[in-house]
Structures are given as C-alpha cells and as structure tokens.
C-alpha positions, 0 to 999 in steps of 0.5 A: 500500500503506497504512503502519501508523504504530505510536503512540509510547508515552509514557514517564513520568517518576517523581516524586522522591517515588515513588523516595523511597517506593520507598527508604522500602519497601525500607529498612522491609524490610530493617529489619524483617527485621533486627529480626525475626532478632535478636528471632529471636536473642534468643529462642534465646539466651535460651532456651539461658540457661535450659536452662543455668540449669535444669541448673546448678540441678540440679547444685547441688542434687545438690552439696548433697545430697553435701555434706550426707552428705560433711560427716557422714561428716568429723565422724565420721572427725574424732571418731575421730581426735581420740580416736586423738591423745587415745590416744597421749598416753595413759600406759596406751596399752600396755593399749589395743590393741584400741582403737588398731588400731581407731582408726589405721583412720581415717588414711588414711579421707578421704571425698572430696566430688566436685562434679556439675560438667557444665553448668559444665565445658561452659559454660566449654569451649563460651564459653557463659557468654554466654548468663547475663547475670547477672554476679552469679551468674556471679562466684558461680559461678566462686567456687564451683568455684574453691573446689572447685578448693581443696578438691580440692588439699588432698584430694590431699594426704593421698596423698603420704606413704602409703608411708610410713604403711604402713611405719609400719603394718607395723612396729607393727601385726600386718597379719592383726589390722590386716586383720581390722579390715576390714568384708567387707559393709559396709552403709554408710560407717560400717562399713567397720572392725569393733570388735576382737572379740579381744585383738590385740597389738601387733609394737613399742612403739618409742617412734620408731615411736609419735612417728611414729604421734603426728604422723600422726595429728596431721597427719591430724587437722589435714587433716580439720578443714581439709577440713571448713572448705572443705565448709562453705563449699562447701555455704554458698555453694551454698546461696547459689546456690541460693537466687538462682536461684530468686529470679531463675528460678523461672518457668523452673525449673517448666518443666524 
C-alpha cells in the first residue's frame, strides 16, 4: 500500500522591517483617527461658540433697545421730581395743590430696566463659557451683568420704606383726589397720572408731615439720578459689546 508523504510547508520568517511597517500602519491609524475626532471636536465646539455668540448678540441688542426707552422714561420721572423738591421749598406751596398731588405721583414711579439675560444665565449654569475663547469679551461680559447685578440692588431699594410713604400719603393727601390722579387707559408710560382737572385740597399742612414729604422726595430724587448713572453705563458698555462682536463675528452673525 503506497504512503502519501504530505510536503512540509515552509514557514517564513518576517523581516524586522515588515513588523516595523506593520507598527508604522497601525500607529498612522490610530493617529489619524485621533486627529480626525478632535478636528471632529473642534468643529462642534466651535460651532456651539457661535450659536452662543449669535444669541448673546441678540440679547444685547434687545438690552439696548430697553435701555434706550428705560433711560427716557428716568429723565422724565427725574424732571418731575426735581420740580416736586423745587415745590416744597416753595413759600406759596399752600396755593399749589393741584400741582403737588400731581407731582408726589412720581415717588414711588421707578421704571425698572430688566436685562434679556438667557444665553448668559445658561452659559454660566451649563460651564459653557468654554466654548468663547475670547477672554476679552468674556471679562466684558461678566462686567456687564455684574453691573446689572448693581443696578438691580439699588432698584430694590426704593421698596423698603413704602409703608411708610403711604402713611405719609394718607395723612396729607385726600386718597379719592390722590386716586383720581390715576390714568384708567393709559396709552403709554407717560400717562399713567392725569393733570388735576379740579381744585383738590389738601387733609394737613403739618409742617412734620411736609419735612417728611421734603426728604422723600429728596431721597427719591437722589435714587433716580443714581439709577440713571448705572443705565448709562449699562447701555455704554453694551454698546461696547456690541460693537466687538461684530468686529470679531460678523461672518457668523449673517448666518443666524
């Protein structure tokens, strides 16, 4: 019976430049997906820096539109109570009632100005302040809601003596004539009060009640023109803002 001899297969030896080439490849692989998920990355962050820029640049803007029409209806409140402080230093102010009743209106009127500040309340939230690589404007933007944040403070407080204005209020003022002063349909911010129409008169002319009416109206006075100083800065460094976006972000910002 004949016996088939299977041939021996020859096992061939690699070179050390075949596994170096091998190594070489593999590396290049791993490498170059590497590479690719971080540009990958990088195009994502990218892209979040820019909807993110785009909609703070959209805040801004609404913030400046506010700020304008804010700091008009200030001026106005401010005129009118500077002629209240220049009425009671006044020695004939007993013949001007229907004038003071208008006026005194005005102490507790503080137009509040409140910042669109959604993108940077979620930016703060989300730790997305990583995406703006723009430390400049990112250091501009905290010093602008920090400012806000300021202004806000002294907004609230004209709040903490309201009780007792009010009482002052009753004691002085006739509350129907007070009430009547009180425009029903106002068509704007300018008028929410009515001139009187009639004589009103007033309950007392106690000189303790009218040193007190003096100092709130001092006081009230001196809040407005303070807040009037924190919105000019608010609207100016906006406008700072503004203007480097566009020079920084102008291609992205036609694009949103």
């Amino acid at each position: 019976m004949e016996v088939h001899k299977h041939p021996h297969h020859v096992m061939h030896s690699k070179k050390w430049s075949e596994y170096l080439l091998e190594f070489a490849m593999l590396f290049l692989a791993v490498f170059l997906g590497f590479v690719a998920e971080n540009y990958r990355e990088h195009l994502v962050e990218k892209k979040q820096e820019h909807q993110y820029i785009a909609s703070l640049y959209d805040d801004l803007r609404v913030d400046t539109t506010t700020l304008n029409a804010t700091i008009l209806q200030k001026k106005w409140v401010i005129s009118n109570l500077d002629s209240l402080n220049k009425l009671l230093a006044s020695p004939d102010l007993h013949r001007q009632n229907e004038q003071l009743y208008f006026l005194e209106r005005f102490l507790t009127k503080n137009e509040m100005f409140n910042t669109q500040d959604v993108t940077f309340q979620q930016l703060r939230s989300s730790g997305s302040f990583r995406y703006i690589n723009n430390l400049a404007l990112y250091k501009k933007l905290s010093n602008y809601y920090s400012l806000y944040n300021h202004y806000q403070t002294l907004i609230e407080s004209q709040f903490e003596n309201i009780n007792t204005l009010t009482t002052m209020e009753a004691s002085l003022f006739d509350g129907k004539d007070l009430n009547s002063l009180n425009s029903s349909s106002p068509n704007s911010f300018y008028t929410l009060f009515k001139r009187p129409q009639t004589n009103l008169h007033l309950v007392t002319m106690d000189d303790k009640t009218l040193n007190f009416l003096t100092v709130k109206a001092g006081n009230a006075l001196l809040l407005q023109q303070t807040c009037l100083v924190f919105l000019d800065r608010l609207k100016e460094t906006g406008s700072v803002l503004i203007a480097d976006i566009e020079k920084e972000y102008e291609p992205i910002l036609n694009d949103f």
